[in-house]
N, C-alpha and C positions, 0 to 999 in steps of 0.2 A: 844382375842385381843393381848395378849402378843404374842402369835404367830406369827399373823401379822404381827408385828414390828419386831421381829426376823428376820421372810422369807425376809421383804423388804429390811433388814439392810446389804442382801450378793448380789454377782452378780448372774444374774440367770443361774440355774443349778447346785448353790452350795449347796449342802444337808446337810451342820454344822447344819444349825438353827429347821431340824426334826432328828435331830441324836440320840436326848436323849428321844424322844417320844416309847411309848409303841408297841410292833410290835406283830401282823400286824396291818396296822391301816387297819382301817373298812371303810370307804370313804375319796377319793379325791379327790378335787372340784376344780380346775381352772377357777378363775373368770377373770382374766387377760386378755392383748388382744395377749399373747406370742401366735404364733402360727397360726394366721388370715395371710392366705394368702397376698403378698408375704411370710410372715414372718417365716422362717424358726426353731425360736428360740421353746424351750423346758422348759415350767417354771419350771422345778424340773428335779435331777438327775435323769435318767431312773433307777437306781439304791435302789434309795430313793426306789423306786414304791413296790419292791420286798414282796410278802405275801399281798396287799393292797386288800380287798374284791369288792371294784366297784371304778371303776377311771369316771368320770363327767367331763368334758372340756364345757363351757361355749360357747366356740368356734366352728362356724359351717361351716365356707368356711375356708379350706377343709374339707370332710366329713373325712377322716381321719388327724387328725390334728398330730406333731411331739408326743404332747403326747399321743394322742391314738394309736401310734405305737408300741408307749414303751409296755404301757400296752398290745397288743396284743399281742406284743413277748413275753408277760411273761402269757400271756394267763390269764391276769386279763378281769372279764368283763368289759365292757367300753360304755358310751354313747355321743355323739357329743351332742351339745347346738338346734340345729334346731328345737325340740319337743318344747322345752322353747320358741323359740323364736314366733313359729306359736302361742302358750300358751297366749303369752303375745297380743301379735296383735290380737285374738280372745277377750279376755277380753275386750282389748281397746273400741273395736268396740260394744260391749256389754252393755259399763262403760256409755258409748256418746249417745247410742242406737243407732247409725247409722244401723243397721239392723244385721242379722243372719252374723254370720259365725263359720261356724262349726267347732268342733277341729278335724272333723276326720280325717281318713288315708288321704283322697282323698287330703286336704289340702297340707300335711305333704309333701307327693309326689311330688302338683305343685311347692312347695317352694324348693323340691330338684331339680327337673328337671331347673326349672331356674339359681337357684343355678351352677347347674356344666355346664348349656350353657353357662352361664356368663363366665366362666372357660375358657370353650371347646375355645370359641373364641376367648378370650383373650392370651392364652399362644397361642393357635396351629389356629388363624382365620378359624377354621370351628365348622359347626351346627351340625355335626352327626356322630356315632363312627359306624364303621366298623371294622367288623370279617373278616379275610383270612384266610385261612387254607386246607387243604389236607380234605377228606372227611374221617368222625369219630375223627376230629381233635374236638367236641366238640361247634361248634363255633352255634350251633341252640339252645343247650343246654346254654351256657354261654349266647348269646346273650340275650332271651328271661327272664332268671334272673337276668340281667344286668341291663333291660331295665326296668322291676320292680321296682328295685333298686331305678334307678335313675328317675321315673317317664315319659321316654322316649317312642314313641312306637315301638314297636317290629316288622321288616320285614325282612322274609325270603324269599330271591330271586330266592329260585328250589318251594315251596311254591307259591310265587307272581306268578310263572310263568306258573304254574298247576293250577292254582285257574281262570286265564286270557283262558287259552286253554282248559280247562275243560279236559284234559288228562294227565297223569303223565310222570313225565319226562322221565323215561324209555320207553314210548310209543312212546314220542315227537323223542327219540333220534333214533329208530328205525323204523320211519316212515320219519323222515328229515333229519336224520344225526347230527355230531357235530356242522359241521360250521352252518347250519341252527338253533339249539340252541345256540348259540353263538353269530347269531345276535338277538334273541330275547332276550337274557341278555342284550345286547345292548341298544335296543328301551328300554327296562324296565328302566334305569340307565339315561336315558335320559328324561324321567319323572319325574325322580327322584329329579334333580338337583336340584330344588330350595325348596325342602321340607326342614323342621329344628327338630331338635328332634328327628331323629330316632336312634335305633343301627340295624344295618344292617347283619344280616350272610349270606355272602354272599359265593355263588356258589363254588364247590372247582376249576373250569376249568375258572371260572371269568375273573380271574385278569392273565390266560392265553391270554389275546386278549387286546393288544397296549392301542386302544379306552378304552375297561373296565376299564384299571390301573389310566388312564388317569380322567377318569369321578372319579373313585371312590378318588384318590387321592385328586381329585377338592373339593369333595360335602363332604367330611366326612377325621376323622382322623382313618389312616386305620393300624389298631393291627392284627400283625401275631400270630394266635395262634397257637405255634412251638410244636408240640405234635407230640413222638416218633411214629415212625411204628408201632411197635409191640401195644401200646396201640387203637392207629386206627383201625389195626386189629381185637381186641378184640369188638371195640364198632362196628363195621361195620358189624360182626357177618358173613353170607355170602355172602353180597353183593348182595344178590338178586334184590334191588331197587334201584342198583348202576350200572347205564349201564359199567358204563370204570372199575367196580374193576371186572379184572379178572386174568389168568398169570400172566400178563405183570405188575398191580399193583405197586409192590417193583419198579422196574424201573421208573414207573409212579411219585410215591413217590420221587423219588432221582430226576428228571428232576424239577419237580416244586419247590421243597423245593427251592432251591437259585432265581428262581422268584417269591415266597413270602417276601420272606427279602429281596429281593434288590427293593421290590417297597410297603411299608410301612413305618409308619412313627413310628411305636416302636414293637418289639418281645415280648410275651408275653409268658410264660411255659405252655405249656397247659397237661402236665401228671397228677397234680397231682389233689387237690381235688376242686371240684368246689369253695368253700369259698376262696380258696388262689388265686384262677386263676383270679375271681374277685376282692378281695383285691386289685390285683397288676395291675390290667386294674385301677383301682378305682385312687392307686398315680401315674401311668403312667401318666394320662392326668390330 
């Protein structure tokens, strides 16, 4: 309690009132509302944090809140308030007897997935996140752990489109050509419009085509995942089941790269490790 009284007595973020405490401390708890969306504030110096064994935020819009940033960067483990809060509404429901409700995963997930639509809408007025990127840019691999994530569901558009023609797209491309796959990205996308929840990896030749930028701009908040050559390279291996990776490739690469960024609505880094890639799609939106 004495503590308490302390912490309350400075303005937040001032670290006087744990200075004389024993380090490291073992847990930290944020019961506070510092941090709940709008709210940009940080109830403790990130400073303070330094050697802490698990950071706790009470807080769960946003999934990463100011302070579990802190802690991230200092590579403490950390957990958002959501688990608690399903916890508590389960018991309720329990207490009342109004009937079952489970604490499991599945819960956990519908409460995040609403969670960041509530989000996704509010800051950016759309229902669904969208991948762009060069192919081996990652964006099937991120997308589909994203959508986990966030309890979204996952749709891959060279996928949707193979699964619809029962042939693969390197068949498709070599028996109709580009433009002919290009408008069945098209029709696909136009299906699409008024679904909510999805994250989408989409095509890397996609958001080559007016209509596609245009649709997918509309239905979804579309993240360029800006991942160097040389690492696309590396995942793309030989491009066997990539009709367009051939010579010309590197070129290929250079033309498209500034029609990803100039028709999305944020850049994302995509070299480095999957965790970080998603972190930063996670405070992007």
């Amino acid at each position: 309690s004495q503590l308490i009284q302390n912490l309350v007595a400075y303005p937040r973020g001032d670290s006087r009132a744990i200075a004389d405490l024993p380090r490291p401390l073992d847990l930290v708890v944020n019961t506070t509302p510092a941090g709940m969306w709008p709210d940009e504030g940080c109830p403790i110096a990130p400073e303070a944090l330094e050697g802490a064994g698990f950071v706790f935020d009470c807080v769960y819009n946003p999934a990463v809140t100011p302070l579990l940033r802190a802690a991230k960067a200092l590579g403490i483990p950390c957990e958002n308030g959501l688990s608690m809060l399903v916890g508590q509404a389960a018991a309720a429901q329990e207490a009342w007897g109004i009937g079952d409700f489970s604490r499991s995963e599945a819960c956990l997930t519908a409460a995040r997935a609403e969670l960041c639509l509530h989000r996704l809408y509010t800051a950016r007025k759309k229902d669904n996140l969208v991948l762009t990127g060069f192919m081996g840019s990652g964006k099937t691999t991120v997308a589909r752990l994203l959508a986990a994530r966030l309890g979204f569901a996952f749709l891959d558009t060279d996928a949707e489109i193979e699964k619809r023609a029962g042939q693969t797209v390197a068949t498709l491309f070599a028996a109709e050509g580009e433009e002919a796959f290009r408008a069945r990205e098209t029709e696909l996308l136009r299906g699409l419009a008024d679904k909510r929840g999805l994250v989408i990896a989409a095509g890397g030749g996609m958001p080559m085509r007016e209509e596609n930028r245009e649709i997918l701009r509309r239905m979804g908040c579309v993240l360029f995942l800006d991942t160097p050559f040389a690492v696309c390279e590396t995942r793309a291996g030989n491009g066997a089941k990539r009709p367009l990776w051939d010579g010309n490739v590197r070129t290929l690469y250079d033309d498209r790269r500034p029609v990803y960024e100039a028709h999305c609505h944020g850049k994302i880094p995509g070299g480095g490790s999957l965790t970080d890639c998603i972190e930063e799609i996670l405070l992007s939106v």
